[in-house]
C-alpha positions as a Markdown table, in Angstrom:
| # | Residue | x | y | z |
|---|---|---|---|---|
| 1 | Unk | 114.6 | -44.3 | -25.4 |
| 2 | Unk | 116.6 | -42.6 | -22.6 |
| 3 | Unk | 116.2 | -39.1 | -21.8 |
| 4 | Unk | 119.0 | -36.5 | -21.5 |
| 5 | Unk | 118.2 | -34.7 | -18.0 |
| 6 | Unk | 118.1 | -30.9 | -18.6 |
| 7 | Unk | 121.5 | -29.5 | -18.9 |
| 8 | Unk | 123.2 | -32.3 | -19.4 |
| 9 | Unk | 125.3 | -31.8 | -22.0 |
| 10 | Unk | 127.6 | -33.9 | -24.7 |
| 11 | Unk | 130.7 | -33.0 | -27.3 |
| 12 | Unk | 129.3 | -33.8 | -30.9 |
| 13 | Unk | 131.8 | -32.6 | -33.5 |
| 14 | Unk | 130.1 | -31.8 | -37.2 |
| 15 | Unk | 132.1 | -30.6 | -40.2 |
| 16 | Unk | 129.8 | -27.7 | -41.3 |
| 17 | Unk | 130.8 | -25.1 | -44.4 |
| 18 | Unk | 132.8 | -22.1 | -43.8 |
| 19 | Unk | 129.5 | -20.3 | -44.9 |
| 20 | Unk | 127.5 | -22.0 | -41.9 |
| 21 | Unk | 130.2 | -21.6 | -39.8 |
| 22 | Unk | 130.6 | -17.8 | -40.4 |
| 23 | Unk | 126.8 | -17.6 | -40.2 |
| 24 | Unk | 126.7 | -19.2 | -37.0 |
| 25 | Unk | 129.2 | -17.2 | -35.6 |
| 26 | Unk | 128.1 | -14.1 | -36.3 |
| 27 | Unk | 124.2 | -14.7 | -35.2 |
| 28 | Unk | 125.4 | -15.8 | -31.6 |
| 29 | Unk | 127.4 | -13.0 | -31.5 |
| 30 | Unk | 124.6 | -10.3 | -32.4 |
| 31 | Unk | 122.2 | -12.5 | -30.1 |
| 32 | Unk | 124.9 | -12.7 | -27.1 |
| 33 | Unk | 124.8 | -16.2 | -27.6 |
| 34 | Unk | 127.1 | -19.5 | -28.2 |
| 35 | Unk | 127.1 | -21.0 | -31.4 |
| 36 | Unk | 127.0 | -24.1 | -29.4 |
| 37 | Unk | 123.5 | -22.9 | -28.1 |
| 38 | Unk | 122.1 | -21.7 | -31.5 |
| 39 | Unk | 122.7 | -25.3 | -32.8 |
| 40 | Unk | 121.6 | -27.1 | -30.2 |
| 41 | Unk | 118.1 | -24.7 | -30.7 |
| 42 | Unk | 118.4 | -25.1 | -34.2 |
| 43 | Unk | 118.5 | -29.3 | -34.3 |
| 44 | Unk | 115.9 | -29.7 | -31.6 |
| 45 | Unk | 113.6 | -27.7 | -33.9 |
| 46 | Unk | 114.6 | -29.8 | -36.9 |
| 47 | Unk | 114.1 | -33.0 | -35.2 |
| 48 | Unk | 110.8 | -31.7 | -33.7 |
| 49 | Unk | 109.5 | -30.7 | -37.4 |
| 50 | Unk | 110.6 | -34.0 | -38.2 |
| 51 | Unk | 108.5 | -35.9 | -36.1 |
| 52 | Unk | 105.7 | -34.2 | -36.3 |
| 53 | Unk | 105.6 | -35.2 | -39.8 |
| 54 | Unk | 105.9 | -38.6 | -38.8 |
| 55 | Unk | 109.4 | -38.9 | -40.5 |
């Protein structure tokens, strides 16, 4: 498996609900955030949950 390098970065398009999206939105804004950052944080910690669990 080939590692990303910190800070590289890629364009990944997902078709999320207007709820989500709104969601999103809103929490980087109070955080002073992107919503591309607050996904990006919220999929690594999926995917690390995930295998943990051996998934």
């Amino acid at each position: 498996m080939a590692l990303i390098p910190e800070g590289d970065t890629m364009r990944l398009q997902v078709d999320v609900s207007e709820d989500i999206k709104t969601r999103l939105k809103v929490a980087a804004a109070k955080q002073n955030r992107t919503m591309s950052e607050l996904a990006e944080e919220a999929l690594a910690a999926y995917l690390a949950k995930i295998e943990k669990a051996g998934k």
